[in-house]
ZATORZA-640287 format. One record per residue (C-alpha): x, y, z; residue in three letters; residue number from 0. Coordinates in nm, 4 decimals. Layout:
<atoms>
atom xx:X; yy:Y; zz:Z; r:Ala; k:NUM
...
</atoms>
This chain:
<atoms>
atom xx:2.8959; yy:-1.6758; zz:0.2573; r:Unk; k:0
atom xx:2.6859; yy:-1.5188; zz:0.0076; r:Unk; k:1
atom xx:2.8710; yy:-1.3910; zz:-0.3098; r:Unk; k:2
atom xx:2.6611; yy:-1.1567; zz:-0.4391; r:Unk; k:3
atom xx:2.8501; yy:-0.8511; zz:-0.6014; r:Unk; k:4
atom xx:2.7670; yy:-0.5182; zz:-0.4557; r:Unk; k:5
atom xx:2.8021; yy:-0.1485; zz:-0.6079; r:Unk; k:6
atom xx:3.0928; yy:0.0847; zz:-0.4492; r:Unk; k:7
atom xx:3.0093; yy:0.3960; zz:-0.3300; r:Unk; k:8
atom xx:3.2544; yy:0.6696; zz:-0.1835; r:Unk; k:9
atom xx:3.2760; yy:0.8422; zz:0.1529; r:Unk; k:10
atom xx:3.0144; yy:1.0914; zz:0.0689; r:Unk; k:11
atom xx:2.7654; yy:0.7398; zz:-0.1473; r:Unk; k:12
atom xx:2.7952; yy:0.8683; zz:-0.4242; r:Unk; k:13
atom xx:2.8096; yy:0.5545; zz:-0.6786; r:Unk; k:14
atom xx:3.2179; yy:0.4903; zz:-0.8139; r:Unk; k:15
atom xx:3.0426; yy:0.2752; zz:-1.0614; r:Unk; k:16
atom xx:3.2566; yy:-0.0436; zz:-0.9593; r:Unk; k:17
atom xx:3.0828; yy:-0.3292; zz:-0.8649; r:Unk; k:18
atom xx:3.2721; yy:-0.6245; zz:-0.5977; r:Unk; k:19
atom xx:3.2154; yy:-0.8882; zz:-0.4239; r:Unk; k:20
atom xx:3.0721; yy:-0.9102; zz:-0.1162; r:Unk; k:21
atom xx:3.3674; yy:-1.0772; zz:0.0792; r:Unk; k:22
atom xx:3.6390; yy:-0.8600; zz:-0.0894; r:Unk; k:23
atom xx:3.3960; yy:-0.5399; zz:-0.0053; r:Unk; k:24
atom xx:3.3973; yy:-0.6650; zz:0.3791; r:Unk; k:25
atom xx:3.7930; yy:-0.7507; zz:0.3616; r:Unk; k:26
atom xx:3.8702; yy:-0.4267; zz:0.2215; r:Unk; k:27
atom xx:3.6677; yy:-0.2008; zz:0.3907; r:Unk; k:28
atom xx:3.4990; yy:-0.0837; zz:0.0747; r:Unk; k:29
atom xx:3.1856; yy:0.1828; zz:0.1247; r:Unk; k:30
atom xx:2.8872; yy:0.0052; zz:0.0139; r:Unk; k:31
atom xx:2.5255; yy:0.0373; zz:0.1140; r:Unk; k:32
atom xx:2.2162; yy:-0.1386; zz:0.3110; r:Unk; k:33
atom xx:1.8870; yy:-0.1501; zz:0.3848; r:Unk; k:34
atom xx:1.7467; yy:-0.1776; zz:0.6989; r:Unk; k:35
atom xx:1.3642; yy:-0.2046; zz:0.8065; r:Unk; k:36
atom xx:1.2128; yy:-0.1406; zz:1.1338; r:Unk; k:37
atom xx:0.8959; yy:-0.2965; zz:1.1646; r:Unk; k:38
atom xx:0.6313; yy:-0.1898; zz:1.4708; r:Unk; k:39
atom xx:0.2749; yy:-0.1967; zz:1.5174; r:Unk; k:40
atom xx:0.0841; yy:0.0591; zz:1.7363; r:Unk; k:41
atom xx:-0.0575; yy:-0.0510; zz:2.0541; r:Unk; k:42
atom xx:-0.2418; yy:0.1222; zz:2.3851; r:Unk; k:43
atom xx:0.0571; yy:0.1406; zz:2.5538; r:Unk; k:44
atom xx:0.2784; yy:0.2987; zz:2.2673; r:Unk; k:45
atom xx:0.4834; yy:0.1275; zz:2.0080; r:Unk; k:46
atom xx:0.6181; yy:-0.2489; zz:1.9785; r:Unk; k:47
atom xx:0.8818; yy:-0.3822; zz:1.7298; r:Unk; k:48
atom xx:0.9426; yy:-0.6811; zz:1.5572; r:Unk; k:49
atom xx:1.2656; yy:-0.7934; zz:1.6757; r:Unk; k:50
atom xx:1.3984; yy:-1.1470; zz:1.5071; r:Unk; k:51
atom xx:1.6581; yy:-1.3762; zz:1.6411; r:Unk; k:52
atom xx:1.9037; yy:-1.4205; zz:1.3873; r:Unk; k:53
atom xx:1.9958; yy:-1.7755; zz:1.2279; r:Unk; k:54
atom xx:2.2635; yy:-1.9778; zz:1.4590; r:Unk; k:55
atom xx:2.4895; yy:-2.0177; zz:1.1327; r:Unk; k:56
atom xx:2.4801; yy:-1.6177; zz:1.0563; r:Unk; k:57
atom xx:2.8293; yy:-1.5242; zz:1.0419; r:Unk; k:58
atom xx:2.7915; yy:-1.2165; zz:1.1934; r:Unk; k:59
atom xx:2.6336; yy:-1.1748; zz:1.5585; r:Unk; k:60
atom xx:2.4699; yy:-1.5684; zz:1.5703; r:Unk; k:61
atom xx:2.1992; yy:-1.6936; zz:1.7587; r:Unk; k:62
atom xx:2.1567; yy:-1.2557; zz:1.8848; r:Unk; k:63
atom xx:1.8276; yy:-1.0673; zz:1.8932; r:Unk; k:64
atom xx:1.8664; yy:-0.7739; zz:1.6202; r:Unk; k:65
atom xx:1.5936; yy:-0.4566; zz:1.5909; r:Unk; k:66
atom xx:1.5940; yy:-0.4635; zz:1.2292; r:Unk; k:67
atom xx:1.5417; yy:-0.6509; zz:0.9103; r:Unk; k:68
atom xx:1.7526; yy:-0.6392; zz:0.5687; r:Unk; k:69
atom xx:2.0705; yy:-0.6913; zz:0.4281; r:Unk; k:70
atom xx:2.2918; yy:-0.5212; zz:0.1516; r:Unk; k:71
atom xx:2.1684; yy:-0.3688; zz:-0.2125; r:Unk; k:72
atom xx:2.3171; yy:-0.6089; zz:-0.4789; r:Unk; k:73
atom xx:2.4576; yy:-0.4545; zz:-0.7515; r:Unk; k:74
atom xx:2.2224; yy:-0.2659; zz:-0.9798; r:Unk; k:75
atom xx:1.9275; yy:-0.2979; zz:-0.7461; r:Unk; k:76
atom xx:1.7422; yy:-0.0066; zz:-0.6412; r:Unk; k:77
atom xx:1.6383; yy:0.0584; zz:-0.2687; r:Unk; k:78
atom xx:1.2664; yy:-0.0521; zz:-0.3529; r:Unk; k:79
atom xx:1.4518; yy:-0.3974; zz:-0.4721; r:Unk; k:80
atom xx:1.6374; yy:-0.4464; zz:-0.1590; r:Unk; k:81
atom xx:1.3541; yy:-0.3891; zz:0.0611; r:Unk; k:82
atom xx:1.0966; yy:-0.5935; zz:-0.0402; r:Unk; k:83
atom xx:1.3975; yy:-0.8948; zz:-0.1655; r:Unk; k:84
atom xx:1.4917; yy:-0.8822; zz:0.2110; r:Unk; k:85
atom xx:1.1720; yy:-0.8501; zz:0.3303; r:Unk; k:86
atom xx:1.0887; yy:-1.1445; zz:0.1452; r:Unk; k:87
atom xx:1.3831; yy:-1.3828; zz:0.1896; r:Unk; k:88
atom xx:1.3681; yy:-1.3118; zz:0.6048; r:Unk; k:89
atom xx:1.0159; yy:-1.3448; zz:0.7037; r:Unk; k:90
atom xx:0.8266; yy:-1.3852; zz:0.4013; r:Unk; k:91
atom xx:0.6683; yy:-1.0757; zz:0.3935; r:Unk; k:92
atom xx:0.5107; yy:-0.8851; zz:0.0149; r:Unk; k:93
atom xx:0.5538; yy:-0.5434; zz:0.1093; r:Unk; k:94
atom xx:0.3942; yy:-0.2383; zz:-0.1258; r:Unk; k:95
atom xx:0.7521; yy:0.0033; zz:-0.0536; r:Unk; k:96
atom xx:0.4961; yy:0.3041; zz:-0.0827; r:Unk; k:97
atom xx:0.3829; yy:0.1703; zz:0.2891; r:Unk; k:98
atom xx:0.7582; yy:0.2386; zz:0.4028; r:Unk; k:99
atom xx:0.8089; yy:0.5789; zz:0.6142; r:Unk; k:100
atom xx:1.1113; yy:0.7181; zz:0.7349; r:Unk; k:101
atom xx:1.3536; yy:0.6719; zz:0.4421; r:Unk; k:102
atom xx:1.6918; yy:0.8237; zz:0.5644; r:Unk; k:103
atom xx:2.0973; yy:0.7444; zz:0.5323; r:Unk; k:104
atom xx:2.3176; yy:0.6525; zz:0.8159; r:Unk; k:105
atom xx:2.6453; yy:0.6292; zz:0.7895; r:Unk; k:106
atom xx:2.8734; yy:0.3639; zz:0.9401; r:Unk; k:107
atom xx:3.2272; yy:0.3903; zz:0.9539; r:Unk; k:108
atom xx:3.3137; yy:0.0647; zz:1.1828; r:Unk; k:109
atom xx:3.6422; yy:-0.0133; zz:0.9340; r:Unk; k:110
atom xx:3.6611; yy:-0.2839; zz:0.7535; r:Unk; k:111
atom xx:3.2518; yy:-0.2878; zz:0.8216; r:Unk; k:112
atom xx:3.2037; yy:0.0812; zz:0.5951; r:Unk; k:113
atom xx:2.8385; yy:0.1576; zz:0.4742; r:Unk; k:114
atom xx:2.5447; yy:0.4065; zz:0.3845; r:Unk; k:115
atom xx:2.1862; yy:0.2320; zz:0.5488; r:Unk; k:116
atom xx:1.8830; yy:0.3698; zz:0.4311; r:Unk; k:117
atom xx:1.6467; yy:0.3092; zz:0.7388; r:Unk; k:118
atom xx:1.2885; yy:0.2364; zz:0.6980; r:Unk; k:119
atom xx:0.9986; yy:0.1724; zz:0.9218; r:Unk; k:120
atom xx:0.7223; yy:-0.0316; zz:0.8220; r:Unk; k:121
atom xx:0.3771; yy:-0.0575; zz:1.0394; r:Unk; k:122
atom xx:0.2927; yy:-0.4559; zz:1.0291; r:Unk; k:123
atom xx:-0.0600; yy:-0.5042; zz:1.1750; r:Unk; k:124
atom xx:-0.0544; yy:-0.8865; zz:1.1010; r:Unk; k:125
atom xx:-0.0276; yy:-1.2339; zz:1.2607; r:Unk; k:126
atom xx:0.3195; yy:-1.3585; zz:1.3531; r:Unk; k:127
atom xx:0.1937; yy:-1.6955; zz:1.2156; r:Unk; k:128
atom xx:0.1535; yy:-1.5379; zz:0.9482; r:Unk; k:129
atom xx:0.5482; yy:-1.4613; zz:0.8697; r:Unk; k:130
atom xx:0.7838; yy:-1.7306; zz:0.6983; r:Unk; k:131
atom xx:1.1939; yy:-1.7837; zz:0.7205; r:Unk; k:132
atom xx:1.2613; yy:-1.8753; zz:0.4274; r:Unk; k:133
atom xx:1.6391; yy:-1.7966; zz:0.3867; r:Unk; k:134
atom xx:1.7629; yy:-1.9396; zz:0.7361; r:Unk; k:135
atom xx:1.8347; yy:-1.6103; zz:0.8627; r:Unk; k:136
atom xx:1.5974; yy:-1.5727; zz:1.1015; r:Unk; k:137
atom xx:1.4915; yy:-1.8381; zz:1.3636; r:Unk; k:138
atom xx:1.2532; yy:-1.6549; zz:1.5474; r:Unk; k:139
atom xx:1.0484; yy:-1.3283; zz:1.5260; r:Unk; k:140
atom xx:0.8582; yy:-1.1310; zz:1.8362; r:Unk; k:141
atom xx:0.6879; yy:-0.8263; zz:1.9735; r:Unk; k:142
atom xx:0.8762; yy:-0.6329; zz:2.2163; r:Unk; k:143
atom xx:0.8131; yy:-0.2439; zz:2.3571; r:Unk; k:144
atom xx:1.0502; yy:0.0346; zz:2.3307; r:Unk; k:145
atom xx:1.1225; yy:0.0200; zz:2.7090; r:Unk; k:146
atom xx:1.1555; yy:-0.3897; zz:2.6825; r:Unk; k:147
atom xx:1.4453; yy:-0.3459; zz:2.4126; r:Unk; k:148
atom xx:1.6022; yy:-0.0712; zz:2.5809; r:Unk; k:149
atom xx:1.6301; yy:-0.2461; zz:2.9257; r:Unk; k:150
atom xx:1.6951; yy:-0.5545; zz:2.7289; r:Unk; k:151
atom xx:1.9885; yy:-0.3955; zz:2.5400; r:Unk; k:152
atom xx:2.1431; yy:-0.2581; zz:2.8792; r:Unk; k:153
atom xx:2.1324; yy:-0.5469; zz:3.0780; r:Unk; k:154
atom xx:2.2219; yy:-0.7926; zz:2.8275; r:Unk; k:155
atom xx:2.4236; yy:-0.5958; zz:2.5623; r:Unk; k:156
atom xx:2.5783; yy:-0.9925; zz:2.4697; r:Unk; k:157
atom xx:2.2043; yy:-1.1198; zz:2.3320; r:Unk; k:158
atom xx:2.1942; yy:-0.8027; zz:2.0483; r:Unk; k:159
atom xx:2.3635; yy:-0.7578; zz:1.7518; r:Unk; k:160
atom xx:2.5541; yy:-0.4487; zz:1.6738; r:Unk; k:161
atom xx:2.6753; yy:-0.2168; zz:1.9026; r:Unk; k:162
atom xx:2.4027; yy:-0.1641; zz:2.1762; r:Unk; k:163
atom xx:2.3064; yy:0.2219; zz:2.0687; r:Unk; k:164
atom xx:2.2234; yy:0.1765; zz:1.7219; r:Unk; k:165
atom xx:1.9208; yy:0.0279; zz:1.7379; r:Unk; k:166
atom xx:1.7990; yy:0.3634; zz:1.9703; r:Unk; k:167
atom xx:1.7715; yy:0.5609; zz:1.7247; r:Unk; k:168
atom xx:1.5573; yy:0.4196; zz:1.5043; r:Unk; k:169
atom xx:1.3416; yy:0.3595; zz:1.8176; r:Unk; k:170
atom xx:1.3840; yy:0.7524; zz:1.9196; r:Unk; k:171
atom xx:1.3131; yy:0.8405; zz:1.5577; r:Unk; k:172
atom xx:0.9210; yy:0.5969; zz:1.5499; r:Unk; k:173
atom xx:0.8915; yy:0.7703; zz:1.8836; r:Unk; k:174
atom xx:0.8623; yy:1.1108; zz:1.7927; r:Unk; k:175
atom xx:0.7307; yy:1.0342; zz:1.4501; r:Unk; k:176
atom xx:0.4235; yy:0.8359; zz:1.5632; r:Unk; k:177
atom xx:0.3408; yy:0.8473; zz:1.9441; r:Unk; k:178
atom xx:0.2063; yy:1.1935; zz:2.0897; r:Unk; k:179
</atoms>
């Protein structure tokens, strides 16, 4: 397990100003906060989405499909840090953060599990080949459409990580934001 420290924030993340470990955070349901990126590329029949198959030694949800990339905001880091460290670390990816869109909060209260995501979406235009795992998170990266995931997620909830409706969102938010 990673022991990175991460900043506290309360119910409403707002910063307390304490900083914690990551496994006493996670043990004692402290609010903390994430970033998570959605990555897509526009196509002629709508939207796909890079969807990675997370690391068979991840502690949470192993060897499972999962709609996003990213990970927590060490302590002191800014969002723009978190992003493009994740980015980086996952799939080896330099990312300029003024590229990201979206850019809201979502709160999860899934106790001990309690955090503030910012979700991003990122438009990626270039070669899988191209993409790196450098921190043995990932094992695998692919396209996939909107309707793919979704009948994916339904008919094989046990393959995805998190709870099945989660990743929807995101999906429903690129949706409106980008396809006519």
């Amino acid at each position: 397990m990673n022991e990175e420290l991460l900043d506290i924030v309360d119910e409403n993340n707002e910063l307390t100003g304490e900083s914690v470990l990551r496994s006493r955070v996670h043990a004692e349901g402290l609010w903390h906060r994430t970033v998570h990126v959605y990555i897509f590329r526009k196509n002629d029949d709508g939207l796909e989405f890079l969807v990675q198959l997370r690391s068979k030694s991840q502690k949470s949800y192993p060897d499972r499909w999962c709609t996003s990339f990213g990970g927590h905001v060490v302590a002191g880091a800014s969002l723009e840090e978190a992003v493009s460290a994740e980015l980086q670390e996952e799939i080896g990816l330099d990312v300029d953060f003024k590229k990201l869109t979206g850019g809201y909060w979502s709160k999860r209260d899934n106790d001990p599990d309690r955090e503030f995501t910012m979700k991003y979406c990122l438009e990626y235009n270039g070669k899988l080949e191209d993409l790196s795992f450098n921190d043995g998170e990932v094992q695998a990266v692919k396209w996939m459409g909107f309707s793919e995931i979704q009948d994916s997620i339904q008919k094989n909830p046990e393959e995805w990580a998190g709870k099945s409706v989660g990743p929807l969102d995101a999906f429903n938010y690129l949706s409106k934001k980008f396809v006519q």
